[in-house]
C-alpha positions as CSV (number, residue, x, y, z in Angstrom):
1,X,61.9,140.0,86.4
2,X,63.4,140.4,89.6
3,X,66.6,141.2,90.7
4,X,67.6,138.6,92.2
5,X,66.3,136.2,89.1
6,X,68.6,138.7,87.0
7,X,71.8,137.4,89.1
8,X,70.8,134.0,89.0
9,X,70.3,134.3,85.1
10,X,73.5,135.8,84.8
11,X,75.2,133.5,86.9
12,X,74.2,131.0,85.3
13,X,75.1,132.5,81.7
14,X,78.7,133.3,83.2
15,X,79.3,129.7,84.8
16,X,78.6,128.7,81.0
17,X,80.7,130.6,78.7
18,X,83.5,129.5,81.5
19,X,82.4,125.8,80.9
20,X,82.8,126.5,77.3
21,X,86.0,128.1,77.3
22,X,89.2,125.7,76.5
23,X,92.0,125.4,78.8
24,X,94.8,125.4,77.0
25,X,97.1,122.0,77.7
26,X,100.2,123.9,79.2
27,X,97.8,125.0,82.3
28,X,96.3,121.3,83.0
29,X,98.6,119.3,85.1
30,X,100.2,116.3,83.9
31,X,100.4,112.8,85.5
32,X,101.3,109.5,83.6
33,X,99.1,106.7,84.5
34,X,101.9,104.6,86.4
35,X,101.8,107.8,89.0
36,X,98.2,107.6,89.1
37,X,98.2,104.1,89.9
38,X,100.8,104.3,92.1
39,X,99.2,107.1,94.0
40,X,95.7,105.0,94.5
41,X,97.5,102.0,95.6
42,X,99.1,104.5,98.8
43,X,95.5,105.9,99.1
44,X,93.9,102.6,99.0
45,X,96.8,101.1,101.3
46,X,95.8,103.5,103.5
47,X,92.6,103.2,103.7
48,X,92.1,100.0,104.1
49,X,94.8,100.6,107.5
50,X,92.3,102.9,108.9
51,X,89.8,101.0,107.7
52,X,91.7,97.6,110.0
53,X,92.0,100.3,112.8
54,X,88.8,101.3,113.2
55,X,86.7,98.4,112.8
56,X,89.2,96.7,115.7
57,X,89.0,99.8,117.9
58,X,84.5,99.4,117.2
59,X,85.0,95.7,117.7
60,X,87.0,95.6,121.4
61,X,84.1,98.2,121.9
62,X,81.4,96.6,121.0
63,X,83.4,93.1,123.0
64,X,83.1,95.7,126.5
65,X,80.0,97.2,126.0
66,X,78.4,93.4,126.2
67,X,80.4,92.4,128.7
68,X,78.9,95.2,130.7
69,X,75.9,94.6,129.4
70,X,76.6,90.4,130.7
71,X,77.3,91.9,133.8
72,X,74.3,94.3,134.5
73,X,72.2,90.8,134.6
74,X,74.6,89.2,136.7
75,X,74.7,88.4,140.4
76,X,77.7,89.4,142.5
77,X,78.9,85.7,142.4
78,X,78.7,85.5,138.6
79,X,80.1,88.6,137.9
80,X,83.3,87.5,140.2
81,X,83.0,84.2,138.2
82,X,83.0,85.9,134.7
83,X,86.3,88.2,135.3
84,X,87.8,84.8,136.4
85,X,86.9,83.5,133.4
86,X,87.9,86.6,131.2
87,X,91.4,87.2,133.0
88,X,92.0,83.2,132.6
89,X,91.1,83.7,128.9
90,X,93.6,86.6,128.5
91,X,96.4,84.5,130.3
92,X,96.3,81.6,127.9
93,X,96.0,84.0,124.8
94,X,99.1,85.8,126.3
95,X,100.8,81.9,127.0
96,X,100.1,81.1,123.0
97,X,101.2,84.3,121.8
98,X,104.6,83.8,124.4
99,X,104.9,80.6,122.7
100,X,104.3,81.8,119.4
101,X,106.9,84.2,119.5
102,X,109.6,81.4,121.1
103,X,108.7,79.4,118.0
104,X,109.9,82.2,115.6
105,X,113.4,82.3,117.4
106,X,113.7,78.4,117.6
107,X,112.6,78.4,113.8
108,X,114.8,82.1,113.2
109,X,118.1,80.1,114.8
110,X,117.1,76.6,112.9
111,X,117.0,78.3,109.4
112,X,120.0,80.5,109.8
113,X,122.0,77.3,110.7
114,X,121.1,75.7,107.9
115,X,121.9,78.4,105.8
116,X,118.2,79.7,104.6
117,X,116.4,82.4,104.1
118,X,114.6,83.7,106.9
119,X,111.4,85.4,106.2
120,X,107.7,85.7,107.6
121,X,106.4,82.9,104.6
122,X,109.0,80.2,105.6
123,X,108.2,80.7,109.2
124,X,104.7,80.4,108.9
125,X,105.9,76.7,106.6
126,X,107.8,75.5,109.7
127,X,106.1,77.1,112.9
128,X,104.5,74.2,114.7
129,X,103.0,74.3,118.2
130,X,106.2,72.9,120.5
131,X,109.9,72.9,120.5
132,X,110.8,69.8,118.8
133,X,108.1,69.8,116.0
134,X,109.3,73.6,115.1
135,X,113.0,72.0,114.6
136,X,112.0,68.7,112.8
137,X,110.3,70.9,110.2
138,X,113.2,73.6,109.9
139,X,115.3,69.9,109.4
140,X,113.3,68.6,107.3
141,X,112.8,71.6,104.9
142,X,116.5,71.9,105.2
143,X,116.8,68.0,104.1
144,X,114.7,68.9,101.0
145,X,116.7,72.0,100.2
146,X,120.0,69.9,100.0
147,X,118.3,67.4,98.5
148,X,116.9,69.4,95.4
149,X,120.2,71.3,95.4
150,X,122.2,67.9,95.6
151,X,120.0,66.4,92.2
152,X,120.0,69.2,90.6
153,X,123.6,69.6,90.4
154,X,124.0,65.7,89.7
155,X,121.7,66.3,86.7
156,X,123.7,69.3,85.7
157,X,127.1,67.3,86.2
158,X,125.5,64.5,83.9
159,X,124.6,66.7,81.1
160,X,128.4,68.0,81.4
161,X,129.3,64.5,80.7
162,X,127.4,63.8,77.9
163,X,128.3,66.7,76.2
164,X,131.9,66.0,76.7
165,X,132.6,68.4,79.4
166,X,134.5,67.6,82.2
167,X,132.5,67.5,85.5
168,X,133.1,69.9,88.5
169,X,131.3,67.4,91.0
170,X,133.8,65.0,92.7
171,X,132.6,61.5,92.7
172,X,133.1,61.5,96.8
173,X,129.7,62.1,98.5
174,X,131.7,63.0,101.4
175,X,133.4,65.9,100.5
176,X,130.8,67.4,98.5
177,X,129.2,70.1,99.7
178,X,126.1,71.7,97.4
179,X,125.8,74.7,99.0
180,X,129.1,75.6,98.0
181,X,129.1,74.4,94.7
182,X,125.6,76.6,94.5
183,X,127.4,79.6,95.9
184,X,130.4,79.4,93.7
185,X,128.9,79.0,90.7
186,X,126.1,80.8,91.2
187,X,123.6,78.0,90.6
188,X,121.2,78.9,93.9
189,X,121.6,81.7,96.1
190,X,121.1,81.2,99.6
């Protein structure tokens, strides 16, 4: 035998008496499984960001490199005619995103008049594509709200009544007011 085949025999006679030694539990580090889970859920979280990041940054790449490739085959005249047509493109994706964004504050001021929560599910409920379609909705769901509120309380004053309890709900539609009856006692939260 050689010498090297004697280190590679011993090495390999070493690496298994450490295999088969036993490390003792106070040396291995601990981790409950909700920290492990909680640790691949950031991992994965951010991940999948690069993940998002990349594939955009390879996909507006891979948008330029054909449009340079469109424009390599192109006369003079087309090519003037294709950055027409890409600039008008960006201007109307810029206009809809403009109007997007006005939505949000028409639907933003509509909700917190009416006393609602305001968050990114209830805007994309009552986001339309104009003005006056965002506010009918933000009415409307607003309607329904008082509406559900208003029944439920009637159905929780009537079940007072049967029961022998005195009712809290005044008989006058006109001075009732359910999201303060809610808010007082706690009923809804708004």
């Amino acid at each position: 035998m050689t010498d090297e085949q004697k280190n590679v025999s011993e090495n390999i006679k070493e690496q298994e008496n450490l295999d088969d030694e036993d490390v003792s539990v106070d040396e291995q580090p601990t981790i409950t499984e909700t920290q492990l889970q909680s640790r691949l859920k950031r991992q994965e979280k951010a991940l999948a960001k690069k993940y998002e990041q990349s594939m955009s940054d390879y996909k507006e790449k891979f948008e330029d490199l054909q449009d340079e490739f469109k424009k390599l085959k192109m006369s003079e005249e087309e090519v003037k005619k294709f950055d027409e047509d890409k600039r008008q493109q960006e201007i109307e994706r810029l206009a809809n995103e403009n109007n997007y964004l006005k939505m949000i504050k028409v639907a933003t001021e509509q909700l917190s008049e009416s006393k609602l929560p305001v968050n990114d599910a209830l805007l994309d409920f009552v986001i339309r594509d104009n003005e006056e379609q965002t506010v009918n909705a933000c009415n409307a769901l607003s309607d329904l709200v008082d509406s559900l509120v208003t029944d439920k309380l009637n159905q929780s004053a009537r079940t007072s009544n049967l029961n022998g309890g005195k009712s809290k709900v005044s008989s006058s539609k006109d001075s009732f007011n359910p999201r303060e009856y809610a808010n007082k006692n706690r009923i809804v939260n708004f």
